[in-house]
C-alpha positions as CSV (number, residue, x, y, z in Angstrom):
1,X,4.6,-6.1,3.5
2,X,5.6,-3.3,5.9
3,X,6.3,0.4,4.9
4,X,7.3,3.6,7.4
5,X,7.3,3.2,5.0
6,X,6.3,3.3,3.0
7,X,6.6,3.8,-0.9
8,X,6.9,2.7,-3.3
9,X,5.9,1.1,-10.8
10,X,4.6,1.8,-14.0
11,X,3.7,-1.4,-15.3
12,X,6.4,-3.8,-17.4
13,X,6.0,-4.7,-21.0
14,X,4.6,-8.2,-20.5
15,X,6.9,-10.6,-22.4
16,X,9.4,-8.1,-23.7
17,X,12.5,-9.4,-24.6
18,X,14.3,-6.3,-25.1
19,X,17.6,-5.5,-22.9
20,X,17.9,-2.0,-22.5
21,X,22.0,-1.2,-21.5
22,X,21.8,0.7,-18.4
23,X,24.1,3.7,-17.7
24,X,25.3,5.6,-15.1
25,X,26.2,9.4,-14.7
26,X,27.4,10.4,-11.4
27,X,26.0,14.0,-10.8
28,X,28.4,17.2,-9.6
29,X,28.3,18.2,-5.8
30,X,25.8,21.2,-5.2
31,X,25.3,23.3,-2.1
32,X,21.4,22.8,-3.4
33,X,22.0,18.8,-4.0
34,X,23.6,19.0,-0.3
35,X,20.4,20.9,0.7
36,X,17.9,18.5,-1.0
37,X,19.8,15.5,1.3
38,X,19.1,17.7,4.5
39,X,15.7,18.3,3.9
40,X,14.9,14.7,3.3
41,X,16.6,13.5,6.2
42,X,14.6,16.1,8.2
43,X,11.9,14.8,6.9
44,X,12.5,11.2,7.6
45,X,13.1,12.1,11.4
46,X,10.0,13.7,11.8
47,X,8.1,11.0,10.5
48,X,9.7,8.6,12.6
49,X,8.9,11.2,15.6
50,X,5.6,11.5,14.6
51,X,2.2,10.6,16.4
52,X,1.7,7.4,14.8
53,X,5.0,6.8,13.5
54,X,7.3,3.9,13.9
55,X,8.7,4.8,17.1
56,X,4.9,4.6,18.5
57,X,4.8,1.0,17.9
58,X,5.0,-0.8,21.3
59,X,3.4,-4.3,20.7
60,X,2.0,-6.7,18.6
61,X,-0.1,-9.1,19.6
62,X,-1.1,-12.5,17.0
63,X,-4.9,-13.2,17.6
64,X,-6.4,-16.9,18.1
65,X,-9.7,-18.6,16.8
66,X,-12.2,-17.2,19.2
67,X,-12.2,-14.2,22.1
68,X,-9.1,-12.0,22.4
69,X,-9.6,-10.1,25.5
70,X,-8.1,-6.5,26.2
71,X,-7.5,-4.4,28.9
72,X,-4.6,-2.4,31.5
73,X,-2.6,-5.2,32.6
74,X,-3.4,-4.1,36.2
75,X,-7.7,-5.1,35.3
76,X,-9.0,-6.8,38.2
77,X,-10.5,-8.8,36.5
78,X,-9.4,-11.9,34.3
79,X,-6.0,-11.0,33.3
80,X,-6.2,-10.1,29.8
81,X,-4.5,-11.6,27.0
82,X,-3.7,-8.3,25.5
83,X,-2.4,-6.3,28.5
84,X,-2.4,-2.4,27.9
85,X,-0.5,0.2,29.6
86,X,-3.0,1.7,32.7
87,X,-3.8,5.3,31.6
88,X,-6.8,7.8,30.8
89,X,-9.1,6.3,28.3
90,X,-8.1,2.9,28.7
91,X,-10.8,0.4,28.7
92,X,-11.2,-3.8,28.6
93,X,-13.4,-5.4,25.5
94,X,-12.5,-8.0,23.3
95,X,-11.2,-8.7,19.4
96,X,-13.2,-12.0,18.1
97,X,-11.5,-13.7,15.4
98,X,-13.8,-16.0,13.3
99,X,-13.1,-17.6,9.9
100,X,-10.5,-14.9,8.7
101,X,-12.7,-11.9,10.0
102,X,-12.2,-9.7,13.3
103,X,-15.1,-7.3,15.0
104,X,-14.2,-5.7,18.3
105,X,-16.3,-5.7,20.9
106,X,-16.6,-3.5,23.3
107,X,-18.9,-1.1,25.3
108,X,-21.6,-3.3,24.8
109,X,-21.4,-3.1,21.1
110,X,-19.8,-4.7,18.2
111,X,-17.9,-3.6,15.1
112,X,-16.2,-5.7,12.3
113,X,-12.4,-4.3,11.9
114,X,-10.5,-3.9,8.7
115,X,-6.9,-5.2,8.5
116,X,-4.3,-3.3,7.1
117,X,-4.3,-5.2,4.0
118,X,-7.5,-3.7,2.9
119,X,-6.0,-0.3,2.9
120,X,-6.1,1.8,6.2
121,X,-7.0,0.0,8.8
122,X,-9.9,0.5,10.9
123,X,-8.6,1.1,14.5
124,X,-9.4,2.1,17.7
125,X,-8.2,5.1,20.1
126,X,-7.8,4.9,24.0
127,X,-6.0,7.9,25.5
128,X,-2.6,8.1,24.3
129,X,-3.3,4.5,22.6
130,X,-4.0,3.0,19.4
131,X,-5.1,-0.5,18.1
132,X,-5.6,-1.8,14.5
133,X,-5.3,-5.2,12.9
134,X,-2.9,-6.4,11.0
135,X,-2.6,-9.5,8.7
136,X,0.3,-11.4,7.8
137,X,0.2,-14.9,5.9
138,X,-3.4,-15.5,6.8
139,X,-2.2,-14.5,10.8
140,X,-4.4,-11.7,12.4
141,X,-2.7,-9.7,14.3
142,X,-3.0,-6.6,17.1
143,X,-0.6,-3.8,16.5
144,X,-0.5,-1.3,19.6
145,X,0.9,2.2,19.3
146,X,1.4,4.8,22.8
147,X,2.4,7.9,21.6
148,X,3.9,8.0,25.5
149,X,6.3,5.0,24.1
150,X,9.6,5.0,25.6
151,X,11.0,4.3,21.7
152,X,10.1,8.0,21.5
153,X,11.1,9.7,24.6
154,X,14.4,7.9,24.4
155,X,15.0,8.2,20.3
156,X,18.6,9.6,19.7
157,X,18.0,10.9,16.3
158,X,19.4,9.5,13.0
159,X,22.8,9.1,11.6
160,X,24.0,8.8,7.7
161,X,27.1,9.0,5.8
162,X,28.3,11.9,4.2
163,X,26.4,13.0,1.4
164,X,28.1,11.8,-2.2
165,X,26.7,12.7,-5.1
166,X,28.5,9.9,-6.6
167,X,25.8,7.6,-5.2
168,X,23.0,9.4,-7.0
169,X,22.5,7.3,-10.0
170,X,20.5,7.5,-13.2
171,X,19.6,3.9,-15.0
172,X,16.8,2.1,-17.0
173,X,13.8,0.0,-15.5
174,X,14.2,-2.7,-17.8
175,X,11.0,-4.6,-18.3
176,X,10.5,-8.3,-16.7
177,X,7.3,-8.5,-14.9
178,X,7.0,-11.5,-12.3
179,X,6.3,-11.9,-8.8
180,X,9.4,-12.6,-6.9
181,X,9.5,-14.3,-3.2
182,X,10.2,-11.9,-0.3
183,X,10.7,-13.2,3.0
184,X,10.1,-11.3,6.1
185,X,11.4,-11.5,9.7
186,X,8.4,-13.4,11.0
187,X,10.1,-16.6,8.6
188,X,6.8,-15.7,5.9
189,X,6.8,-16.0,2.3
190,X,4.7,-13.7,0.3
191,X,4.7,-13.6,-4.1
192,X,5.3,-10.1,-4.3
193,X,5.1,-8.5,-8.1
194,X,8.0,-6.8,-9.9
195,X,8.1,-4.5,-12.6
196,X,11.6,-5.4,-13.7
197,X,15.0,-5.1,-13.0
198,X,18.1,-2.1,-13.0
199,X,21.4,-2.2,-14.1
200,X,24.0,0.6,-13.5
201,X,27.5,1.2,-12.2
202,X,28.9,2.7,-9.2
203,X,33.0,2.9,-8.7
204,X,33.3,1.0,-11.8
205,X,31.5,-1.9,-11.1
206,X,28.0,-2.7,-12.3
207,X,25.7,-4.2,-10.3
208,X,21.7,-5.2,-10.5
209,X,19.2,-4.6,-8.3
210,X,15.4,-5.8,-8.9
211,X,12.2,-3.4,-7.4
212,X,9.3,-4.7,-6.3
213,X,5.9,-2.9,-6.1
214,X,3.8,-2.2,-3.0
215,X,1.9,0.3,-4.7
216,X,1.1,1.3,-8.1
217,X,3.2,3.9,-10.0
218,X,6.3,3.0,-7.1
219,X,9.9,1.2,-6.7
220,X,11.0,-0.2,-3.6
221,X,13.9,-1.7,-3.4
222,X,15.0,-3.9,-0.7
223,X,18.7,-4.1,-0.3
224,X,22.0,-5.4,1.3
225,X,25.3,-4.4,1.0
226,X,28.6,-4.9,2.3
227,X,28.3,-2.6,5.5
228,X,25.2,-3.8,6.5
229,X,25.9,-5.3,10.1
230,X,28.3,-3.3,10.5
231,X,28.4,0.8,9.8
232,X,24.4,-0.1,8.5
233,X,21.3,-2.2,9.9
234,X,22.1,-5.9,9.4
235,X,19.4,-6.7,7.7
236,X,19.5,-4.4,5.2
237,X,18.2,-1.1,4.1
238,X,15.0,0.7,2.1
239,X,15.6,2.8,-1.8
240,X,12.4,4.3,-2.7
241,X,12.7,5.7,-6.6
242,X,10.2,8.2,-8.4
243,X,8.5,6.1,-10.9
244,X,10.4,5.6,-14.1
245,X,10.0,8.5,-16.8
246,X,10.1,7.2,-20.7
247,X,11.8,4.3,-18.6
248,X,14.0,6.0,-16.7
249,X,15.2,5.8,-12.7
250,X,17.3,8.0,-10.5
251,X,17.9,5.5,-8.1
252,X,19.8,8.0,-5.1
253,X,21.5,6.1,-2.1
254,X,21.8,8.9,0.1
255,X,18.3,8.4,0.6
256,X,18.6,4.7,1.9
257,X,16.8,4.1,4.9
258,X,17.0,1.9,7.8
259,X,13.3,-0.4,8.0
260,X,10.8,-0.1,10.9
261,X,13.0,-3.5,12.7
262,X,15.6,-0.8,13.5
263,X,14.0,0.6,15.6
264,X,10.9,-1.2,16.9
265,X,10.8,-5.1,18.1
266,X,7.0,-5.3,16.8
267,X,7.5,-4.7,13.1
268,X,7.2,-7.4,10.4
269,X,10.0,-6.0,7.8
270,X,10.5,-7.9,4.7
271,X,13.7,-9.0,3.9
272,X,16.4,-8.1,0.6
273,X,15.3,-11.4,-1.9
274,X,18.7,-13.2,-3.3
275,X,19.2,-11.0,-6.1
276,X,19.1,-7.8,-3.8
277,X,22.7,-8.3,-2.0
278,X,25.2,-6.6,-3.3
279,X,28.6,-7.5,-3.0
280,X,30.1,-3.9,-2.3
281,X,30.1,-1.5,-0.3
282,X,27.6,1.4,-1.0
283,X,28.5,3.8,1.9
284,X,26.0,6.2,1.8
285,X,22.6,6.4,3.3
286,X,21.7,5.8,6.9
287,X,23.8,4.4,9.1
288,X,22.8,1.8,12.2
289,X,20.9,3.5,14.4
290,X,22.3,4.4,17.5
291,X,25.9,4.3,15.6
292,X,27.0,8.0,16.3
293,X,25.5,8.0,19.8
């Protein structure tokens, strides 16, 4: 699965049948709660602005059995099956893909490559370019990032709804480890596990959303709600919580976040599993981006 995110459980009671009643307690307005909010959102923006950050991505490229050859779109050469950008730096080689393993070759020599799965990739720099492998369902993959990208010249900057304390919530994680099916936008299908479930109320009307883990000691929560395709991304939006305390979760959805697919075309987001669409409207968070602009 794919993270800007990032993100994102302290593990479950295996087998426990206990039901812990979740509550909610909507939290005063603060000028240092409304503070907290802005510095986040600053934060957010500059990671997406970053070198290396989402709006960097500019392609994505699926490997075949065999030789996958690189190089500037304008090599005169055999035209390459991964066509870079022309700039400084930029040089032609080759990723070989052989029985679920990938080495790039280039320079005269070659080097096995790491996917992303194995923790951070092993990649390679060209000039304002970068290239590391990705894997997705058994698919290698090519992800390119130009920190020239047009994505980041031309980003507008981000847009929320007012901040409402009445959308910070405090609940229970209530144990029910499982792996549950999350589906991403390339149509993929990957067991992903689960710590539990939370209950709580917002408005008066209680609702359940179900966290899964990406990494250990972290919720993420994949959701959609009744404004997403419309003041929010249509997909659905990101919730990453602290890990729960003596079982406890602030879950806070000023804090919801648009996914990479926002705002690149090369991202594999996964996609809010069945029990993660809510039916109400949780306005508050980020809106769809591009929305105020």
């Amino acid at each position: 699965m794919t993270r800007p995110r990032r993100r994102l459980f302290a593990p479950a009671l295996a087998g426990s049948a206990v039901l812990i009643v979740a509550c909610s307690v909507m939290w005063p307005a603060s000028n240092t709660y409304q503070a907290q909010i802005e510095e986040w959102r600053r934060q957010r923006e500059a990671a997406l602005l970053a070198d290396g950050g989402w709006l960097t991505v500019t392609g994505l490229f699926w490997l075949h059995e065999g030789e996958n050859r690189f190089g500037p779109a304008s090599s005169p050469t055999a035209a390459p099956q991964i066509a870079l950008p022309a700039g400084p730096g930029v040089k032609s080689g080759a990723f070989e893909l052989h029985h679920g393993k990938v080495a790039l070759r280039m320079d005269g020599q070659t080097r096995e490559m790491q996917p992303d799965t194995a923790g951070k990739p092993d990649s390679i720099a060209m000039g304002s370019l970068t290239m590391f492998v990705i894997e997705r369902g058994g698919n290698f993959g090519i992800r390119l990032k130009d920190t020239h990208s047009r994505l980041r010249q031309e980003f507008t900057g981000l847009d929320y709804f007012p901040v409402n304390p009445d959308y910070q919530v405090r609940t229970r994680l209530i144990p029910d480890a499982k792996r549950i099916p999350i589906l991403n936008v390339l149509g993929q299908v990957e067991d992903t596990p689960s710590p539990g479930y939370v209950e709580f109320e917002i408005h008066g009307q209680k609702l359940r959303l179900t966290p899964v883990e990406e990494s250990p000691g972290e919720l993420f929560f994949i959701f959609r709600d009744l404004t997403s395709g419309k003041e929010t991304y249509g997909s659905g939006r990101f919730l990453d919580a602290e890990p729960a305390k003596n079982g406890e979760v602030v879950l806070d959805f000023n804090k919801a976040y648009n996914p990479p697919c926002a705002f690149t075309p090369y991202a594999t987001c996964p996609l809010p599993p069945r029990e993660n669409r809510l039916g109400v409207r949780i306005e508050a968070g980020e809106l769809k981006y591009g929305a105020g602009h």
